[in-house]
C-alpha positions in Angstrom: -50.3 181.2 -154.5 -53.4 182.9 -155.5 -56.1 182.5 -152.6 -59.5 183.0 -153.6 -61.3 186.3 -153.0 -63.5 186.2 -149.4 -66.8 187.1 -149.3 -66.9 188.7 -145.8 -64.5 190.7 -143.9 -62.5 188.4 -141.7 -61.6 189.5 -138.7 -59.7 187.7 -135.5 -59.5 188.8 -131.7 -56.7 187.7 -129.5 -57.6 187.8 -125.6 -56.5 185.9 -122.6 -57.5 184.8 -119.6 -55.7 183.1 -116.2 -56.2 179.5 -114.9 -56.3 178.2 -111.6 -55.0 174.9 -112.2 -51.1 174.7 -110.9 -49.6 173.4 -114.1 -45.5 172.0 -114.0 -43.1 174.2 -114.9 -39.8 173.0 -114.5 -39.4 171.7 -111.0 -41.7 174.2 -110.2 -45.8 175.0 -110.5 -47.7 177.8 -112.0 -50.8 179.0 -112.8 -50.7 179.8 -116.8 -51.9 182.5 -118.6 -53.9 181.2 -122.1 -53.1 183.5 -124.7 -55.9 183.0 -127.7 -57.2 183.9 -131.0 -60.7 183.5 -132.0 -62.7 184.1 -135.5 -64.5 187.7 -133.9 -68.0 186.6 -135.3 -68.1 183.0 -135.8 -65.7 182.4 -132.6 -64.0 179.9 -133.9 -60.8 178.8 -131.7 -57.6 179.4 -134.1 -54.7 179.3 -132.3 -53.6 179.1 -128.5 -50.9 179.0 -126.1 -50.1 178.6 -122.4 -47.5 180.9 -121.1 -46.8 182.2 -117.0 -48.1 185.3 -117.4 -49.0 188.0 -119.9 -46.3 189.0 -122.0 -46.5 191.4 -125.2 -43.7 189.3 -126.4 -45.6 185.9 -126.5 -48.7 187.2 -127.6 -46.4 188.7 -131.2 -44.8 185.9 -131.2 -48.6 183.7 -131.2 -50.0 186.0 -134.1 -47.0 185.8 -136.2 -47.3 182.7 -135.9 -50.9 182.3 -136.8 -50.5 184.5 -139.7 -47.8 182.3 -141.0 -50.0 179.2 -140.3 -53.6 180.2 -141.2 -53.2 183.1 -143.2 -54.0 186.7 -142.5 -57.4 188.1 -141.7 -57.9 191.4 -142.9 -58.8 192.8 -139.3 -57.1 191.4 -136.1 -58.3 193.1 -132.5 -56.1 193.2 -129.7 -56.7 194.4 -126.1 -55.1 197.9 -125.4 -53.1 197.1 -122.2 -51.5 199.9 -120.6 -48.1 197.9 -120.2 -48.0 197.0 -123.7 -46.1 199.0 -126.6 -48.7 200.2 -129.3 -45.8 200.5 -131.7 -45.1 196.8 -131.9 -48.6 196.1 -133.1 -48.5 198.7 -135.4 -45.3 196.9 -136.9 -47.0 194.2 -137.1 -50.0 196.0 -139.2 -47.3 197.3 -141.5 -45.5 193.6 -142.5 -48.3 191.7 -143.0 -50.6 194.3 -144.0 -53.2 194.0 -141.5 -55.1 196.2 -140.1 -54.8 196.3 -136.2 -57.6 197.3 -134.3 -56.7 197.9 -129.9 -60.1 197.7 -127.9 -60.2 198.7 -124.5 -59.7 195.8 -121.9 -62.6 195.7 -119.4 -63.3 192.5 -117.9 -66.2 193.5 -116.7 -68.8 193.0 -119.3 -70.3 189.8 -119.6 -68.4 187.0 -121.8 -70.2 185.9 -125.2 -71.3 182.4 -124.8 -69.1 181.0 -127.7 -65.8 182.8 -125.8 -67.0 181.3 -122.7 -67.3 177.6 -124.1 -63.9 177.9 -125.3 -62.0 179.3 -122.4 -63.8 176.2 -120.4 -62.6 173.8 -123.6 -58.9 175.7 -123.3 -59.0 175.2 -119.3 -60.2 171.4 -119.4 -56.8 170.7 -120.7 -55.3 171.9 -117.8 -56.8 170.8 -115.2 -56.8 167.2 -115.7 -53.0 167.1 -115.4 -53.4 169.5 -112.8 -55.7 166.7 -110.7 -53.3 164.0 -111.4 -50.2 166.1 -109.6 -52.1 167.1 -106.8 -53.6 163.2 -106.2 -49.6 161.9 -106.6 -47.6 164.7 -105.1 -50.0 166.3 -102.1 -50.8 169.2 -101.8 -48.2 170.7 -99.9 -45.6 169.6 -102.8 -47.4 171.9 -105.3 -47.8 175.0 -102.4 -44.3 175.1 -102.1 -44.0 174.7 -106.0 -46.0 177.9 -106.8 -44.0 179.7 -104.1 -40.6 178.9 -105.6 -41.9 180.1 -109.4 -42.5 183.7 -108.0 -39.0 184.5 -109.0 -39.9 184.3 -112.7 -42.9 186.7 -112.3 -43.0 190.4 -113.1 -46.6 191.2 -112.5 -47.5 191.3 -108.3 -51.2 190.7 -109.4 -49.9 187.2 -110.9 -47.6 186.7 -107.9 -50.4 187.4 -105.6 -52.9 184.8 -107.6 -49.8 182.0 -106.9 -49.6 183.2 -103.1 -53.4 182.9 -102.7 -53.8 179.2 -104.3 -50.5 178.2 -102.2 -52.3 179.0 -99.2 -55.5 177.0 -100.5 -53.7 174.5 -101.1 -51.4 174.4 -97.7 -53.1 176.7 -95.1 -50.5 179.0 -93.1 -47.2 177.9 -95.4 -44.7 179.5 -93.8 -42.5 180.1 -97.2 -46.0 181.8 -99.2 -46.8 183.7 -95.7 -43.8 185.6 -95.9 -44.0 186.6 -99.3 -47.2 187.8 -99.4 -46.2 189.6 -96.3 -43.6 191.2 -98.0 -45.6 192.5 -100.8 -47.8 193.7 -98.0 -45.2 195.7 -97.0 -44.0 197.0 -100.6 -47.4 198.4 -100.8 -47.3 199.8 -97.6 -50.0 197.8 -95.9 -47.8 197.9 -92.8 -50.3 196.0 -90.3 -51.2 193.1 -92.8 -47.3 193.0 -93.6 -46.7 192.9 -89.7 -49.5 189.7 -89.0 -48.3 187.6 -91.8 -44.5 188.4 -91.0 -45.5 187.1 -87.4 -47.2 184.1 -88.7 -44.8 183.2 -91.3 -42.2 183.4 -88.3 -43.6 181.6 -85.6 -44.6 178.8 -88.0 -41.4 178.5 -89.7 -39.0 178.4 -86.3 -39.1 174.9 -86.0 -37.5 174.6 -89.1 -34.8 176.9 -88.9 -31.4 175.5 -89.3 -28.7 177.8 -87.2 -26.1 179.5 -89.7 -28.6 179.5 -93.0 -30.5 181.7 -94.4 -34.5 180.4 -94.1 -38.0 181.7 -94.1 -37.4 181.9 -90.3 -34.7 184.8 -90.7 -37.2 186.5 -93.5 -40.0 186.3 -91.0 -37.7 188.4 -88.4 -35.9 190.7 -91.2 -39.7 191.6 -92.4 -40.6 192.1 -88.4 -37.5 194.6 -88.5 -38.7 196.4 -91.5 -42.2 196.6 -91.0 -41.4 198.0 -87.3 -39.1 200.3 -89.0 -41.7 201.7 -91.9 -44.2 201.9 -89.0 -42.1 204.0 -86.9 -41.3 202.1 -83.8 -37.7 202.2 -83.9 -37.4 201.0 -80.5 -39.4 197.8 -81.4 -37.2 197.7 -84.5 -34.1 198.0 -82.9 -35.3 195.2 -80.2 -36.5 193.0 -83.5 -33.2 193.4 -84.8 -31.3 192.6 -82.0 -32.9 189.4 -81.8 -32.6 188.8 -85.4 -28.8 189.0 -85.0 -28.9 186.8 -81.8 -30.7 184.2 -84.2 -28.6 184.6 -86.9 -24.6 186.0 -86.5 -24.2 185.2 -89.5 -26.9 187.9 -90.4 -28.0 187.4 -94.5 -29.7 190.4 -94.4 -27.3 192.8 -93.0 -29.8 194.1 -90.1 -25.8 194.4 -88.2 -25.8 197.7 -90.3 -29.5 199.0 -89.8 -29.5 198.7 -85.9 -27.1 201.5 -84.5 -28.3 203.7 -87.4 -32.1 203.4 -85.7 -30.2 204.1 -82.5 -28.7 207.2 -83.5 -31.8 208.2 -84.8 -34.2 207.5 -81.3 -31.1 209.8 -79.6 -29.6 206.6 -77.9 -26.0 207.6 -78.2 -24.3 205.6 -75.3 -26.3 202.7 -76.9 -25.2 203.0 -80.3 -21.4 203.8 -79.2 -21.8 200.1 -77.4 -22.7 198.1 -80.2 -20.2 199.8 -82.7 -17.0 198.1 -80.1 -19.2 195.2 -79.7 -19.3 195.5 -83.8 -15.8 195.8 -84.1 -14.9 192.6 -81.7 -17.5 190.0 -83.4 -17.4 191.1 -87.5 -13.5 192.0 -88.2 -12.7 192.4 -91.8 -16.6 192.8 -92.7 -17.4 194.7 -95.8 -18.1 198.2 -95.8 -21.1 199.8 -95.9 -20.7 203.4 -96.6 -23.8 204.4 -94.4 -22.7 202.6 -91.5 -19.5 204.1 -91.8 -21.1 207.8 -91.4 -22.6 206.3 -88.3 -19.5 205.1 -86.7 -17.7 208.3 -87.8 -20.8 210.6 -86.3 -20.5 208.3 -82.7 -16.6 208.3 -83.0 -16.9 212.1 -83.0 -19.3 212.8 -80.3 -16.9 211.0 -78.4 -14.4 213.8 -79.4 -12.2 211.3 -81.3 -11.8 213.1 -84.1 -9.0 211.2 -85.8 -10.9 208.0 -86.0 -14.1 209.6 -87.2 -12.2 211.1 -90.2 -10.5 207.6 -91.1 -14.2 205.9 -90.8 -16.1 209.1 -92.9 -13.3 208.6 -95.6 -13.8 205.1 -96.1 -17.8 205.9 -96.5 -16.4 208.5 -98.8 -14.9 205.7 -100.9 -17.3 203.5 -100.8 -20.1 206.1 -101.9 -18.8 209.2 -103.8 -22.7 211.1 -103.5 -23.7 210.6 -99.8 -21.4 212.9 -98.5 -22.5 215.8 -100.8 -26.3 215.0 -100.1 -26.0 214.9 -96.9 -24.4 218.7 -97.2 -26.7 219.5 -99.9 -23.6 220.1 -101.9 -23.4 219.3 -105.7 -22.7 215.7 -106.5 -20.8 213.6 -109.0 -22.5 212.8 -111.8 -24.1 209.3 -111.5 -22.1 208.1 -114.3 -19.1 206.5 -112.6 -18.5 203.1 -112.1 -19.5 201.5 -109.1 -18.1 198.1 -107.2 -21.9 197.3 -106.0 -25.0 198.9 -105.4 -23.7 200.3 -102.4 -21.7 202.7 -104.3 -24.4 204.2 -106.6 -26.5 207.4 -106.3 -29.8 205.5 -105.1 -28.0 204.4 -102.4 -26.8 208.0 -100.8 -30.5 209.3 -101.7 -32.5 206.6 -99.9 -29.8 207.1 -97.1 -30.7 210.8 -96.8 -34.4 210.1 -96.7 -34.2 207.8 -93.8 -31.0 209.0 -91.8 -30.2 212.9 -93.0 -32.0 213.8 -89.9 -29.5 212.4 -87.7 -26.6 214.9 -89.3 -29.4 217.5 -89.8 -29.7 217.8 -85.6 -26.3 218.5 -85.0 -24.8 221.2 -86.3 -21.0 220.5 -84.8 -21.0 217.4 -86.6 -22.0 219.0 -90.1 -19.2 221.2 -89.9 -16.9 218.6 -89.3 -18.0 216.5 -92.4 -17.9 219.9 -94.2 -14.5 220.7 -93.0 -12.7 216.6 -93.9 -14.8 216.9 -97.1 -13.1 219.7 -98.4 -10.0 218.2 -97.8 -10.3 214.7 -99.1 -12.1 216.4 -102.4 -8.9 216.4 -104.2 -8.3 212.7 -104.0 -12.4 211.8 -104.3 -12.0 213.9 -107.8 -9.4 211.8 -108.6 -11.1 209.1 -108.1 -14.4 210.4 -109.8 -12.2 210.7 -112.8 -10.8 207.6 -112.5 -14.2 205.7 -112.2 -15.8 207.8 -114.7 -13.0 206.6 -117.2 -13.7 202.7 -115.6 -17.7 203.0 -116.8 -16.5 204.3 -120.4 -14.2 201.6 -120.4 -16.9 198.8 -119.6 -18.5 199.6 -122.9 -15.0 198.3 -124.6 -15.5 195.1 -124.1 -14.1 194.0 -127.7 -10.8 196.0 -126.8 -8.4 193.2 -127.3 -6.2 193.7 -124.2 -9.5 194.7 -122.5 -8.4 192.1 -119.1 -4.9 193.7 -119.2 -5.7 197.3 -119.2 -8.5 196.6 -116.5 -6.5 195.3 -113.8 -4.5 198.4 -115.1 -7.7 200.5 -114.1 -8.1 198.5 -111.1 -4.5 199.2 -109.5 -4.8 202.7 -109.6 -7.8 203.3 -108.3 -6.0 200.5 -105.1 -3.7 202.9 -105.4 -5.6 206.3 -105.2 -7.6 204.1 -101.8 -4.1 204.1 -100.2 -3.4 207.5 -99.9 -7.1 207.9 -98.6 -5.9 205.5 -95.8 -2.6 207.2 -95.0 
């Protein structure tokens, strides 16, 4: 179709901007973001959409779109965010032949009056809905709606804007207190993480249901951490020990974090008396390889030597790196499958951060590690090679007796773990 020829450049803007009206989103609430495009001189509204937050993603997906819809303006200007890919936009210039101008984002500058009048008409179509919720399900309802949609969020400045208006809306909510608390503590805001972790947790006890995981058992898990972070173990080790008073069947694992903190404040008898009280209440608990190296360094200042070996080999197992860290010896390479997280390189490197002093102080038990490393590292090579052949193996996943040969892979690394036990 031939369109006729225009008289003026014609150029569009696309921009955004958050509400504050909780809006439904599932059986949850958020606060959208309104992704827009606007004629740039006339400002014209041409196209919007709401969306959770700000995605690159949505915002292509809104211009092509557009372009299909209204045409294509000779000129379309696009904020230059940092997180965004400049190479999809200029993908975009190429197919539709567009030129693509990025502008720098500051939000500072005032707003022209025609943006302004339509980011009021965009928001008016929110927040009448938005009223109607919050007359017919409370407040409350909607708090605890905002909280439970921080799972599908990326940014922490959009997680923090659906923390905030939960705690308008429901002052002291035990389940936003404790997030926001937590992201306190992610950013290291250790005595604003500490307050809210308290608050959440003495406003959330009432609540707690022995056996399940709640905000209660956050609260105290955050207590442990922040405690930790701050550098009063023995406060973290007494937070802990009441966490798993509260909670035996302990969701966050705090079991494995407490005699670790012990070794490191010196207290030796103490740790050597929760790992046989450890032994008596969690039989047949999984193995974490750090606590393992714990058990095996208090087995051996006992002098029992035999037990600390079996214990250091199953943490051997169970993480192929920490060993060699914490001898600043060479390492696997990190491409070897892994059974969980537990297993994998991060794991042995944030271990050594927070606990390679322990083995650092004593030189006897270094030596020992040294000594049984050596000669388990036939049988953990083995095993390297057999898990490095297990990751190149996961990307056959078309191999037509892929289960068969699997279980294959499986039984002899079961196999291999045997002889580590003998």
């Amino acid at each position: 179709m031939i369109q006729p020829l225009r008289a003026t450049r014609e150029t569009w803007r696309l921009d955004w901007f958050d509400l504050d009206s909780p809006t439904p989103f599932g059986s949850m609430f958020i606060l959208p973001t309104c992704l827009y495009v606007i004629h740039r001189y006339t400002g014209m509204l041409i196209g919007y959409e709401f969306i959770r937050e700000l995605d690159q993603r949505r915002a292509e997906m809104l211009v092509h779109r557009l372009f299909q819809e209204r045409g294509i303006p000779d000129e379309i200007q696009i904020p230059d965010l940092e997180e965004w890919d400049e190479s999809v936009w200029q993908g975009l210039s190429r197919e539709y032949h567009c030129e693509v101008q990025l502008l720098d984002n500051d939000r500072g500058e005032a707003e022209p009056t025609q943006q302004e009048a339509i980011r009021q008409r965009l928001d008016s179509m929110i927040a009448g809905s938005a009223q109607t919720f919050l007359t017919s399900l409370g407040p409350k309802a909607i708090a605890q709606g905002l909280v439970q949609a921080l799972k599908h969020l990326r940014s922490i400045d959009k997680k923090r804007a659906l923390l905030a208006k939960a705690l308008e809306l429901s002052e002291n909510l035990p389940e936003a207190m404790v997030e926001l608390a937590d992201l306190e503590l992610q950013d290291g805001n250790l005595d604003s993480a500490a307050e809210k972790f308290a608050n959440a947790a003495a406003d959330s006890a009432a609540f707690h249901v022995p056996g399940e995981s709640s905000c209660y058992i956050r609260a105290l898990h955050g207590q442990v951490l922040t405690a930790w972070q701050r550098g009063d173990l023995v406060q973290a080790i007494q937070m802990g020990e009441h966490l798993l008073s509260a909670n035996p069947v302990d969701h966050p694992g705090v079991r494995f974090l407490i005699p670790l903190l012990q070794l490191l404040t010196g207290q030796i008898d103490e740790s050597q008396e929760y790992f046989s009280w450890y032994q008596k209440h969690y039989p047949n608990d999984i193995e974490d390889p750090g606590f393992q190296f714990a058990w095996a360094l208090s087995l051996f200042d006992r002098d029992e030597e035999k037990a600390a070996a079996e214990k250091y080999r199953r943490g051997m197992i169970q993480n192929l790196y920490l060993a060699p860290l914490l001898l600043d010896i060479p390492e696997p390479a990190p491409d070897i499958w892994q059974h969980n997280d537990r297993g994998d390189i991060q794991y042995a490197a944030d271990f050594l951060n927070s606990f390679g002093l322990i083995w650092e102080r004593d030189a006897a038990a270094v030596r020992f590690l040294r000594e049984l490393y050596a000669d388990s590292s036939a049988l953990l090579e083995q095993l390297i090679v057999l898990r490095r052949k297990m990751a190149e193996f996961q990307d056959h996943r078309y191999e037509p007796k892929h289960r068969e040969i699997w279980q294959q892979l499986i039984e002899q690394e079961q196999a291999l773990i045997k002889q580590n036990d003998k």
